[in-house]
N, C-alpha and C positions, 0 to 999 in steps of 0.2 A: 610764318606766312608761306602760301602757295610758292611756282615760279608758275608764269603763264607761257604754254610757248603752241604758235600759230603755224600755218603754213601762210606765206605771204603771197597775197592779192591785192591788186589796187584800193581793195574799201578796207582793209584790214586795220588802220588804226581807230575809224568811225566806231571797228565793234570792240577792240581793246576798251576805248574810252567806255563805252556803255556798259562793258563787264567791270571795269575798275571802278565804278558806282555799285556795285553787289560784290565782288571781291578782294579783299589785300593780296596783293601779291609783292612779292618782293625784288621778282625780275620779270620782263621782259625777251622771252626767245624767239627768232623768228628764221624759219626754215626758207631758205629762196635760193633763187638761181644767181648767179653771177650777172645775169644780165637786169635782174629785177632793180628795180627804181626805191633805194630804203633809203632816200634822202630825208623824207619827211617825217618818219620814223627815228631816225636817228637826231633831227632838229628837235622831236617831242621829248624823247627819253634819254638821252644825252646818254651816259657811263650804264644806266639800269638796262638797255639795249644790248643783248648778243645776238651777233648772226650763224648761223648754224648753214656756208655755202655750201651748195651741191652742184654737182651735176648733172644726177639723171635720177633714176628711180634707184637703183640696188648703190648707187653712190650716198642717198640717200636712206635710207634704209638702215647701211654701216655705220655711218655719222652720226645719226639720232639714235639707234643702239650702244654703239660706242660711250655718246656723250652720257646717256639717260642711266647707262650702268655703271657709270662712274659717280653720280649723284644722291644725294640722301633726301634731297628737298622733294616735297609732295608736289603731284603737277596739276596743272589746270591748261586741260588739251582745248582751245577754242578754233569752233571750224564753222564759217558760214555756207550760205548757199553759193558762192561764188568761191569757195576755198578751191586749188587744182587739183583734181580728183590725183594726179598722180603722187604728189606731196604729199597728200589728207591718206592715200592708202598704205605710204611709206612710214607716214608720224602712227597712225593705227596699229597696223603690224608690227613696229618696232616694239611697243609698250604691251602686245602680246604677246610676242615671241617672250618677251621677257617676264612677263608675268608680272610689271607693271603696275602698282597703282595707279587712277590716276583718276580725275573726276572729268569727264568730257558735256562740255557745255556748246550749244551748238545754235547760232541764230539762222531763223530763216521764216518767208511768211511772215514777218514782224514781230517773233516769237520769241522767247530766249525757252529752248528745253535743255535739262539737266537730266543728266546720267551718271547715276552715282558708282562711287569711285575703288569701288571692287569688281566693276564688270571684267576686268582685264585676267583674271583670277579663274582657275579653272571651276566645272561646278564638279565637288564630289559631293556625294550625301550619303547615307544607310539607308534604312528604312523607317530607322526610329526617326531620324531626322525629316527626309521624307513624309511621312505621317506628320510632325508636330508643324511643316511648313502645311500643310494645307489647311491644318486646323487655324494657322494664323492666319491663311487667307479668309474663312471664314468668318472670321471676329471673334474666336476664341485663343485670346494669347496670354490670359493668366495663367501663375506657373501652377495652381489648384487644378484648371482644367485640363492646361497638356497631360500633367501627369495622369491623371483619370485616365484620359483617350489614349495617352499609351503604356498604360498599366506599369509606369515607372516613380519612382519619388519624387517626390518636391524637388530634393539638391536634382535630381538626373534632370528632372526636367527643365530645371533653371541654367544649368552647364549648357545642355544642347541651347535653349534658347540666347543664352548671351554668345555659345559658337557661331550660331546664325546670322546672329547681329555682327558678329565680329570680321565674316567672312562675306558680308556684304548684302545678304539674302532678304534680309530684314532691316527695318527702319524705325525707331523710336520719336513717335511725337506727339506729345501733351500726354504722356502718362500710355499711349498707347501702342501700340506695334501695327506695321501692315509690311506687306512684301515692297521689294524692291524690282526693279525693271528684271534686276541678276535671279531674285527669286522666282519671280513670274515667269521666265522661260524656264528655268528648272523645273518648276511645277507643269510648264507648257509639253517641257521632251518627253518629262516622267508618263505623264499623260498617254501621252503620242505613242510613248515606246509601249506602252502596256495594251494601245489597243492593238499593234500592229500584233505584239506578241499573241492577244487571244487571237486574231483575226486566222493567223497562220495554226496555233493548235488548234480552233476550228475548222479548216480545210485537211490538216493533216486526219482529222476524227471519219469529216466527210468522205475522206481518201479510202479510209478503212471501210466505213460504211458501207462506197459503192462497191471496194473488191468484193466485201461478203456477200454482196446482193449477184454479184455474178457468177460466183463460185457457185 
């Protein structure tokens, strides 16, 4: 089982309780100031309760790196609309800096959205892989088709796609694959970067162009 651990706000056990209806967790963390009010919290979850005190932003920061790299348990980051943004940027960054698994769920607008739990993880990809992530975005993710589309074998292609899956990028459900939040921005920068690239060796071409027209 997970451990859940929050940054603490006045409604913060309203949404513990609503996640502990969709998730097992096995502990309870909650990041707060010395001066925060964890009476009620600690009446609800008696011994499964640790507090994780701070004092400011880089106090916290230390703390929750500290604690989180000393840990083998998977986390479940839960942040509302009401979480402190100073907390919520210290719990975030720490699970970065570290490269962090962790699945962050987040309520707000009467929502529960889920972010799955490789975002924390840097993106690297090739090109092969690259290639076989778009083709998943399209709805081609049998391992007959990637390999086709990138002229590789069956095992090549099935390796790269269980990498993908492995590293976050991709998702398995009901027999099918689609990207994940983590893939969709990889495919978004891949994107991005490639048009800025032609846009510049276009201007570079146009550079040339008009010296020769002046010469």
């Amino acid at each position: 089982m997970a451990v859940l651990i929050a940054p603490f706000d006045p409604s913060i056990l309203y949404y513990i309780q609503k996640e502990l209806t969709v998730s097992k967790v096995s502990r309870i963390e909650i990041v707060a100031y010395p001066s925060d009010d964890l009476k009620e919290l600690r009446n609800y979850f008696g011994e499964k309760l640790l507090t994780i005190s701070v004092a400011d932003f880089t106090d916290a920061l230390i703390k929750i790196a500290q604690h989180v790299s000393e840990s083998k348990n998977s986390y479940i980051i839960l942040l509302t609309q009401t979480s402190p943004i100073e907390l919520t940027t210290a719990l975030l960054l720490s699970f970065s800096l570290l490269k962090k698994d962790a699945t962050l769920v987040i309520y707000t607008g009467g929502k529960r959205i889920l972010i799955d739990g490789k975002l924390f993880s840097p993106i690297e990809l090739n090109e092969k892989e690259l290639s076989m992530l778009k083709a998943i975005s399209e709805g081609k993710y049998k391992v007959e088709e990637l390999a086709k589309l990138s002229k590789t074998s069956n095992a090549t292609a099935s390796r790269v796609r269980n990498k993908l899956e492995r590293e976050g990028y991709i998702s398995r459900s009901g027999g099918k694959y689609e990207l994940t939040l983590k893939g969709r921005v990889a495919l978004e920068m891949t994107d991005e970067q490639k048009m800025v690239s032609e846009i510049k060796a276009l201007r570079k071409r146009e550079g040339r162009v008009f010296k020769n027209l002046k010469n």
